[in-house]
C-alpha positions as CSV (number, residue, x, y, z in Angstrom):
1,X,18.1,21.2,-12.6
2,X,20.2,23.1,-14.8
3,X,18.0,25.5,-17.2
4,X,19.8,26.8,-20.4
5,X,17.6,29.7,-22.7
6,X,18.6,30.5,-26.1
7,X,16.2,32.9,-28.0
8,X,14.0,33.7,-24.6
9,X,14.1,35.3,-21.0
10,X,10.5,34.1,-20.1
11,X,12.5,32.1,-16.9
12,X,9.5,33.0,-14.4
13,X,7.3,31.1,-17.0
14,X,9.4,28.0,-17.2
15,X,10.3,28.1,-13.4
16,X,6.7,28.4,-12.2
17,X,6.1,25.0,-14.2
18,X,8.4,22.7,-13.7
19,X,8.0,22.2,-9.7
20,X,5.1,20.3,-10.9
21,X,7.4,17.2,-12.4
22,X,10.0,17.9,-9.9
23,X,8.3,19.1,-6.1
24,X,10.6,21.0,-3.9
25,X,13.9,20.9,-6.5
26,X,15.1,24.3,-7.6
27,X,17.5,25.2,-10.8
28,X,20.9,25.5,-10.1
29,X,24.0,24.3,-12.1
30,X,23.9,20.8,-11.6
31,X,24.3,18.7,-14.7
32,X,22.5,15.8,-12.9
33,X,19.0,17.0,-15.0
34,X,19.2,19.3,-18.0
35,X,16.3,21.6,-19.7
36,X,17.0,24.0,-23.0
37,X,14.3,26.1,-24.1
38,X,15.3,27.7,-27.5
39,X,13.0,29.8,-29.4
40,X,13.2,30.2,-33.3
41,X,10.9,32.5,-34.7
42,X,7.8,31.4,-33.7
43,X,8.6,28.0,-32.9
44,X,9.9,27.0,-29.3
45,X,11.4,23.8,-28.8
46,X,12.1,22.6,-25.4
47,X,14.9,19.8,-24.8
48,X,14.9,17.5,-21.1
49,X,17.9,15.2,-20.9
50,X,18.4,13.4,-17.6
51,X,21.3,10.8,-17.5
52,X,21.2,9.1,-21.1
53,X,18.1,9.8,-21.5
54,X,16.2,12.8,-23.8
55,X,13.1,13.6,-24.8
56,X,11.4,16.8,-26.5
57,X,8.3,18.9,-27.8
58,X,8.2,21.6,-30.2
59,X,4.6,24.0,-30.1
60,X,4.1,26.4,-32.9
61,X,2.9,30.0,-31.4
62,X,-0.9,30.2,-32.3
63,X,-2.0,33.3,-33.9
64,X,-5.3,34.8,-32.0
65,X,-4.7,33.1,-29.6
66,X,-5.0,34.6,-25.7
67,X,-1.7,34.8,-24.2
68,X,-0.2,33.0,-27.5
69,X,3.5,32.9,-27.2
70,X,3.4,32.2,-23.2
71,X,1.3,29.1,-23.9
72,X,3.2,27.8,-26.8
73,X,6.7,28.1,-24.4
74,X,5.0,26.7,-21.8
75,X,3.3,23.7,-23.7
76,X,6.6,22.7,-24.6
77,X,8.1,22.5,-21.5
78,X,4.9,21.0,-19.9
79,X,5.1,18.2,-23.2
80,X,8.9,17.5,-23.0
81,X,9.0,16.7,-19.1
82,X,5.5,15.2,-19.4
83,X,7.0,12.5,-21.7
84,X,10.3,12.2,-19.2
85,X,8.1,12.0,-16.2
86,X,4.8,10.4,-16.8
87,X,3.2,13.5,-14.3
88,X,0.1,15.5,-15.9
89,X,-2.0,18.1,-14.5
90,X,-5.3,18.7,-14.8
91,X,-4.5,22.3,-14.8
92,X,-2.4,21.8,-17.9
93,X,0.4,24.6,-18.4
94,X,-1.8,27.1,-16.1
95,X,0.3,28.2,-13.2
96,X,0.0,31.5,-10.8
97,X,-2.4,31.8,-8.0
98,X,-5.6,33.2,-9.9
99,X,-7.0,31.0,-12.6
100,X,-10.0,32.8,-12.5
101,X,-8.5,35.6,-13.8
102,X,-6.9,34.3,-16.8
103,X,-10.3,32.0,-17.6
104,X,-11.9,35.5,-17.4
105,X,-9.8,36.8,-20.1
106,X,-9.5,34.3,-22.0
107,X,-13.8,34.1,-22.2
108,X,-13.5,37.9,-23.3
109,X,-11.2,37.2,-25.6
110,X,-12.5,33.5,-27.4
111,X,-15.8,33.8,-26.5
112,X,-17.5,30.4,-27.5
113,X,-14.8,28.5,-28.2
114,X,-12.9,29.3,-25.2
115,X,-13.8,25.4,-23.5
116,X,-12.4,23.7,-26.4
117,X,-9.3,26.0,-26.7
118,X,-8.6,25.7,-22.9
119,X,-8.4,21.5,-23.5
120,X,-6.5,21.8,-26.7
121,X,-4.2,24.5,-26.3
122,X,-3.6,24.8,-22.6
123,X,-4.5,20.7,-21.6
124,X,-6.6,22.1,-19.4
125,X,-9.1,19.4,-18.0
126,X,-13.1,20.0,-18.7
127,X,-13.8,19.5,-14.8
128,X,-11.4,22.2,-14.2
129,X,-12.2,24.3,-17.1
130,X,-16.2,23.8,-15.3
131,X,-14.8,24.9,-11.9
132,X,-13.3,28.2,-13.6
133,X,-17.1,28.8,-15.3
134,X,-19.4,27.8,-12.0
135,X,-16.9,29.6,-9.6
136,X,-17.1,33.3,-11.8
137,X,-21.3,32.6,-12.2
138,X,-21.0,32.8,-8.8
139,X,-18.9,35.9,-7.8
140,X,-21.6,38.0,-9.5
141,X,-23.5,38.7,-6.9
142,X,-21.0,39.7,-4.5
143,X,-19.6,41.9,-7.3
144,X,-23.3,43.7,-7.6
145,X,-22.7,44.5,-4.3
146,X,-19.1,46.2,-4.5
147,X,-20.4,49.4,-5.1
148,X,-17.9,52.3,-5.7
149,X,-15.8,53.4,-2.9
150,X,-16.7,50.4,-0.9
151,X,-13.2,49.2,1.2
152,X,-12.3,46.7,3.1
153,X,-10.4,46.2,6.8
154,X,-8.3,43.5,7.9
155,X,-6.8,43.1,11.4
156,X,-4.0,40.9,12.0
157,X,-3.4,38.5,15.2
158,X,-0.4,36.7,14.7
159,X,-0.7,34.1,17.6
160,X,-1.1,30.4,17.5
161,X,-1.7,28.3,20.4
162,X,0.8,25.8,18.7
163,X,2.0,25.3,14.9
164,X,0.9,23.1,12.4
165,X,3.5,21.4,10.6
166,X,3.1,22.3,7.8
167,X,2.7,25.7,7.5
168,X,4.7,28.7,7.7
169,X,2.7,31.7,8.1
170,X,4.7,34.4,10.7
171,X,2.8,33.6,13.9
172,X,4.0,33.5,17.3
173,X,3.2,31.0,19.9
174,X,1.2,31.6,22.9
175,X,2.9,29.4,24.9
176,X,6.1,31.5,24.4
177,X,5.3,34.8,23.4
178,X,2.0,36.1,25.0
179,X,3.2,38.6,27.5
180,X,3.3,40.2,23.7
181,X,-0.4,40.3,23.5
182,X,-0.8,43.4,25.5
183,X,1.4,45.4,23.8
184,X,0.4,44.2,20.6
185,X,-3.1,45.1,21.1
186,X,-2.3,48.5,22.2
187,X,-0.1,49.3,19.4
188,X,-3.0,48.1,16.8
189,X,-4.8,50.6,18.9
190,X,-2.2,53.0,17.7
191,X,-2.2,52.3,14.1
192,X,-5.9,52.4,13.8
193,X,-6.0,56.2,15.4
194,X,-3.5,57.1,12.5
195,X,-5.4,54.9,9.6
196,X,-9.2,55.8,10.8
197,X,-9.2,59.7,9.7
198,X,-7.2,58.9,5.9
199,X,-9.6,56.1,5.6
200,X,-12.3,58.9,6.4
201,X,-10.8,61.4,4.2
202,X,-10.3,59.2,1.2
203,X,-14.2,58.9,1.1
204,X,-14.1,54.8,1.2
205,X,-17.0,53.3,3.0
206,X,-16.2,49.7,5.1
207,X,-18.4,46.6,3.4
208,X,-16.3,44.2,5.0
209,X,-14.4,43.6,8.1
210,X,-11.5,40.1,8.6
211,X,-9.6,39.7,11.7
212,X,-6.7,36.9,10.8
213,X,-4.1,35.7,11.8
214,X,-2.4,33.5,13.4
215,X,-5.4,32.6,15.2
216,X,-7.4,35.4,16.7
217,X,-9.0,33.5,19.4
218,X,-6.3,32.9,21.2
219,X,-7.6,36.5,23.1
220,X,-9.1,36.1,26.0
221,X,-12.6,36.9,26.1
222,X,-11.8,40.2,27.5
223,X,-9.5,41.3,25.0
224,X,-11.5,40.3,22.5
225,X,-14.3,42.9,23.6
226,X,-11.8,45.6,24.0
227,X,-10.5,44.8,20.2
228,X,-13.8,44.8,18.7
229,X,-15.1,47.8,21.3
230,X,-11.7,50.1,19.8
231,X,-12.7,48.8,16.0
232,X,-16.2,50.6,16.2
233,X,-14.9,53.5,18.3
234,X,-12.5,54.4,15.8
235,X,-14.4,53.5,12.0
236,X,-17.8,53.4,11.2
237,X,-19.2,49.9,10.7
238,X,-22.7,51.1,9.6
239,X,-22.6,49.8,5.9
240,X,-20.3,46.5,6.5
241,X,-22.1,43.6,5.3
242,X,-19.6,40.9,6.4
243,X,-17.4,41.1,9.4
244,X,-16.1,37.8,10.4
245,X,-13.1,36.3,12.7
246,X,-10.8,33.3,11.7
247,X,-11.5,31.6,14.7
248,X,-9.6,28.8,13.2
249,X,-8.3,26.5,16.3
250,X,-11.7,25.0,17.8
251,X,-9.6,24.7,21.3
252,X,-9.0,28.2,21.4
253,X,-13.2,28.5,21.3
254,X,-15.6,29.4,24.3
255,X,-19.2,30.1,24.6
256,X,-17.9,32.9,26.4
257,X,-15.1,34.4,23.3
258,X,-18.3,33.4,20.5
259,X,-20.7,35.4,22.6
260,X,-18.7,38.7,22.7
261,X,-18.0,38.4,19.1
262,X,-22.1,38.1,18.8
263,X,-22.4,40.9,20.4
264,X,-19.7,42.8,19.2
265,X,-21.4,42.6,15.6
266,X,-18.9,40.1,14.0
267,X,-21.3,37.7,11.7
268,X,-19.0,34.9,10.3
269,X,-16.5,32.9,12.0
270,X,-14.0,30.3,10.6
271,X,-14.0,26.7,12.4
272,X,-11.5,24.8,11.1
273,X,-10.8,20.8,11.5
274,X,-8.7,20.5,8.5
275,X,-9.2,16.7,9.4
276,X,-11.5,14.4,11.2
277,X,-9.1,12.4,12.1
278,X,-7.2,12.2,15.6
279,X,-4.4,10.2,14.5
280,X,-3.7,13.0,11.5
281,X,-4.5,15.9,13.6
282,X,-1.6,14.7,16.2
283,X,0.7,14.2,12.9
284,X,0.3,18.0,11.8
285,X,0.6,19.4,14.8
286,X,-2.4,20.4,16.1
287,X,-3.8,20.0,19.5
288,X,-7.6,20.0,19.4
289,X,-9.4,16.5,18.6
290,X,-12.1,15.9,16.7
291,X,-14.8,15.8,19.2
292,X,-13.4,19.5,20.0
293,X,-14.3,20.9,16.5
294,X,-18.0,19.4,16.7
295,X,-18.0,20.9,20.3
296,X,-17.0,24.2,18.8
297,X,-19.1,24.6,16.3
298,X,-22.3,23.5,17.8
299,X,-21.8,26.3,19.9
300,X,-21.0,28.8,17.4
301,X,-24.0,27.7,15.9
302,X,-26.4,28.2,18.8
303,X,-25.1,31.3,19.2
304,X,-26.0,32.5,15.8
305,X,-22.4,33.0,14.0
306,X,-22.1,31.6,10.0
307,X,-19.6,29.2,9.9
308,X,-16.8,28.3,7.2
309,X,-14.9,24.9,7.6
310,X,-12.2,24.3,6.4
311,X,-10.6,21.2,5.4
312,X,-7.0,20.0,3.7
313,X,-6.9,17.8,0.6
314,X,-3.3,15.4,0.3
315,X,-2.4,15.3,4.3
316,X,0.0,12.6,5.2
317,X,-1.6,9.6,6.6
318,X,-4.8,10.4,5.3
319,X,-6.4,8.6,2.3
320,X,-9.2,9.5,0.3
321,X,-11.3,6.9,1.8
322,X,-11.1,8.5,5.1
323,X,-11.2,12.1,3.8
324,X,-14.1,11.1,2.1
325,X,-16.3,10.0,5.2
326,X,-15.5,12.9,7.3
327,X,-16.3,15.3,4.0
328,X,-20.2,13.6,4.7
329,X,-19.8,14.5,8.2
330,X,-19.0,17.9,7.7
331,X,-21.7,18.4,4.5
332,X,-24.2,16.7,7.4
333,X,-23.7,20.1,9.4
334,X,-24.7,22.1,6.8
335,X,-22.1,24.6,6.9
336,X,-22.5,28.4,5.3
337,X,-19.2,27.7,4.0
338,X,-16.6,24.6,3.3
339,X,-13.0,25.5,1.9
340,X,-11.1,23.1,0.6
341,X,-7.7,23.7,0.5
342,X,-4.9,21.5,-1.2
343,X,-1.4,20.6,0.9
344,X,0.8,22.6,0.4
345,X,4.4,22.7,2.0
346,X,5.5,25.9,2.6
347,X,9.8,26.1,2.7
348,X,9.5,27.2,6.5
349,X,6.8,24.3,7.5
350,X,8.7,21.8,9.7
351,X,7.6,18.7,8.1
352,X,9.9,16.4,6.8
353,X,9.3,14.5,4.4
354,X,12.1,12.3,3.4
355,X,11.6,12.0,0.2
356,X,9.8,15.1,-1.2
357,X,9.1,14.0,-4.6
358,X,7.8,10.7,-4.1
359,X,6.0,11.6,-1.5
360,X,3.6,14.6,-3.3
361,X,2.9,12.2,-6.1
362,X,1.6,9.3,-3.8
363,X,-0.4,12.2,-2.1
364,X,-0.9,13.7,-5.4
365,X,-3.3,10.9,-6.5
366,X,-5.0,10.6,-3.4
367,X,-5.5,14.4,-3.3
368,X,-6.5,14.4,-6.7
369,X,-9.5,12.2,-5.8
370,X,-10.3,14.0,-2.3
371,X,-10.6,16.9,-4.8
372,X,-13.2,15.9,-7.4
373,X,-15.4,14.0,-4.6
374,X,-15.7,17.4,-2.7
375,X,-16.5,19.1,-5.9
376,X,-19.1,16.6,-6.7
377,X,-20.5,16.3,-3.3
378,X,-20.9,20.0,-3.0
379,X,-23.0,20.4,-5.8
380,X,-25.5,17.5,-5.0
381,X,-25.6,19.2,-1.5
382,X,-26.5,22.4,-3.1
383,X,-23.1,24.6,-2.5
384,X,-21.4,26.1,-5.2
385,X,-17.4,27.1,-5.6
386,X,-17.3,30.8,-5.3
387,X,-13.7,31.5,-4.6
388,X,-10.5,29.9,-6.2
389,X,-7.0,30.1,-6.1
390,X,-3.9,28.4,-6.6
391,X,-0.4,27.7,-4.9
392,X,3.0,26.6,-6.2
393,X,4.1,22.7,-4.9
394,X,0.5,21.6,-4.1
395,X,0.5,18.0,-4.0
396,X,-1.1,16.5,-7.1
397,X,-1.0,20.2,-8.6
398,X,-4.4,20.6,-7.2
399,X,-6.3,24.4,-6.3
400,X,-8.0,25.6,-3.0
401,X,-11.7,26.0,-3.4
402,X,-14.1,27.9,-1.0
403,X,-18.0,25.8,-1.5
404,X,-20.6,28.5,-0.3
405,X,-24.5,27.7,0.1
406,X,-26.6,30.6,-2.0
407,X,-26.1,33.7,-1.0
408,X,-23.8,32.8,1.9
409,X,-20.0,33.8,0.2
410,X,-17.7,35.2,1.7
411,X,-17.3,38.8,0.1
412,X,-14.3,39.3,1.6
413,X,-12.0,36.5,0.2
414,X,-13.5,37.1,-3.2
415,X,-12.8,41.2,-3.1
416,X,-9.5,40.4,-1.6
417,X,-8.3,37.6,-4.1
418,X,-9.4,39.7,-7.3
419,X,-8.3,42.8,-6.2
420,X,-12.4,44.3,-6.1
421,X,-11.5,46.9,-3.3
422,X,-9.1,48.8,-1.4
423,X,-8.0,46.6,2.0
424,X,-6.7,49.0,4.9
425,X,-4.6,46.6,7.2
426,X,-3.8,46.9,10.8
427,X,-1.0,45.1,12.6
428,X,2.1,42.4,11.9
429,X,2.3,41.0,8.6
430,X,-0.8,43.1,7.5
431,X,-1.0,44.4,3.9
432,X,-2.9,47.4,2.4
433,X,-3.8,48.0,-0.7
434,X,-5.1,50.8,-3.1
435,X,-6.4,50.6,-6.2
436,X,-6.1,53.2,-8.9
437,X,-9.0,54.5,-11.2
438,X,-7.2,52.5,-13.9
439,X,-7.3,49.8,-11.9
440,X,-3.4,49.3,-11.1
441,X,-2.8,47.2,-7.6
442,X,-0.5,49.2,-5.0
443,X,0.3,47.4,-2.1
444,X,2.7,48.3,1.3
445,X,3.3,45.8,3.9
446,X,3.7,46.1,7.6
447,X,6.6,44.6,9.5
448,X,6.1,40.9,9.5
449,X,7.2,40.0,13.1
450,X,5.3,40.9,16.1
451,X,8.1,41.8,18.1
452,X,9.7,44.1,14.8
453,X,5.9,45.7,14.9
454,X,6.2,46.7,18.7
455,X,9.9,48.5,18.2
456,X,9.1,50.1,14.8
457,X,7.3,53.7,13.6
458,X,4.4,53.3,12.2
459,X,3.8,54.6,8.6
460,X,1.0,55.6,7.3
């Protein structure tokens, strides 16, 4: 798609949007599809001519109203290839990863009225706008407890027994690359010997502990004590209140692995189907069955670990019948945790899909409908969204959701996504972050690539 502005430079804010109408094309110079955005005044009119064929929408900018001129450019974009392409979103013109955010600000800033200006000016839908409401009400708790100074740690394990298709995350396969993981462990040794003493210094106290990946089970049993024995030795763990491991892959689990992490401390572990369904598991690329998950997590539950699920809305050869009976199953298991998580091809991810467009909006309306049967489901099961966020080319333009029984959230994912507290990160493709007293985000990233983390100087 070709994209001509006259009057603006707000191309992030038309960009952003229009992968919604058109998954996985970019902007180029191609006269084959044609968007003008012109802005007059206060007016901004957005033109959409593909072929012969032209339509348009003109929005007024609103005065009072939050983030006033970004909506009205936005709106006419959204209207202009809403009439060319029949697509809507139940997220209206919202697009960026936090929605939470901008629902929060615009409550502070609308107050009362902010559920009927979300519908009318931003074509937001009411079961979204109710998602936005429930998921803040409830963060507060887990906010009560972020008390000043309070940091988090994340340790990174990026190794995969094998890799789903489609995602891209920098991982490295076990099959092929774990003569790394000795090396690898003893260089995160390194780093935290350097991190430990400014962590110290800068008066922080740990509340929450992740280990990521990649899928950190792919450690033996053994290594996995000596990471967990080297995290204690070198920070103090007294005041975390959450410390769990993305277990992830249930064929990577052992009683022997969820033991150690028991008695290492760790209290939460992810065990994550995505599916319950063989025939879809083989097509993303993962080599666990069914029967292996329930396996899995029985025994992380006899052992006494809280367990998160998680599952994917919109994968290919699933439909929402099917995702719909193994939802029950997993709601039957009364999980601490259930995250729901949209499909979302990453430009790495080695599926291929022949025909990208088509193919998100068949998904799209089956995802759409995996979506509000979870949310409904939840709530008569007595779980509540506590954690949301939002990813470009979703199929049906849908969110990722994490469903938490009271009192059960994950403190972690919430302090990480809304930037509540410091994250000191160790290894590959880890990220650390400070946070000013004026609240300003600073982040620096480690070397994504195992190998590139083994050659390189660390910096602290």
């Amino acid at each position: 798609m070709k994209l001509i502005l006259q009057g603006t430079d707000r191309r992030y804010d038309i960009e952003s949007l229009c992968p919604l109408f058109f998954p996985g094309e970019g902007f180029s110079e191609e006269q084959g599809k044609i968007l003008t955005v012109t802005r007059n005044g206060n007016c901004f009119r957005a033109t959409f001519q593909i072929e012969q064929t032209v339509t348009e929408a003109e929005v007024h900018v609103q005065p009072g109203l939050y983030d006033g001129e970004r909506a009205a450019l936005k709106r006419a974009v959204y209207e202009a290839l809403q009439k060319a392409t029949g697509i809507s979103s139940p997220w209206g013109i919202l697009s960026g990863v936090r929605p939470l955010h901008f629902y929060q600000s615009a409550l502070s800033c609308h107050g009362t009225q902010t559920e009927e200006i979300l519908e009318r000016e931003y074509l937001i839908s009411p079961e979204k706008e109710e998602l936005c409401r429930d998921t803040a009400r409830q963060q507060i708790r887990a906010k009560i407890l972020n008390v000043p100074d309070s940091a988090g740690l994340y340790l990174s394990i990026p190794f995969c027994p094998s890799r789903c298709r489609y995602c891209s995350f920098v991982s490295e396969l076990t099959q092929r690359e774990k003569n790394l993981i000795p090396a690898y462990l003893k260089k995160m040794k390194l780093e935290m010997t350097r991190k430990a003493p400014l962590l110290q210094k800068s008066g922080q106290t740990l509340r929450t502990v992740y280990i990521g990946g990649g899928t950190p089970t792919v450690l033996t049993s053994q290594e996995l004590g000596e990471l967990l024995t080297e995290i204690r030795q070198h920070f103090d763990l007294s005041q975390v209140l959450e410390y769990t491991v993305e277990a992830g892959r249930p064929d990577t689990m052992t009683e022997e692995k969820l033991q150690v992490l028991k008695k290492k401390g760790v209290t939460r572990v992810s065990v994550n189907p995505q599916t319950l369904s063989d025939e879809v598991l083989c097509r993303i690329g993962r080599n666990h069955t069914v029967e292996d998950f329930f396996q899995a997590y029985q025994t992380a539950k006899a052992v006494g670990l809280e367990i998160n699920v998680d599952l994917i809305a919109g994968l290919p050869g699933e439909d929402a019948d099917a995702f719909s009976a193994g939802f029950r199953e997993i709601l039957s298991l009364a999980p601490e945790n259930i995250t729901l998580h949209t499909l979302y091809i990453k430009r790495a991810a080695a599926f291929d899909m022949e025909d990208t467009a088509a193919a998100f909006t068949k998904q799209g309306d089956q995802a759409g409908k995996m979506v509000e049967f979870a949310r409904k489901q939840c709530r008569e099961a007595g779980y509540f969204p506590y954690y949301l966020y939002r990813q470009k080319n979703t199929v049906g333009n849908h969110e990722n959701v994490g469903y938490t029984r009271p009192g059960k959230e994950s403190l972690y994912n919430i302090y990480m996504m809304d930037d509540l507290q410091p994250i000191w990160g160790i290894g590959a493709n880890a990220v650390s972050k400070i946070i000013s007293n004026e609240g300003r985000v600073y982040r620096t990233y480690n070397t994504k690539f195992a190998y590139n983390y083994l050659k390189e100087d660390l910096k602290c």
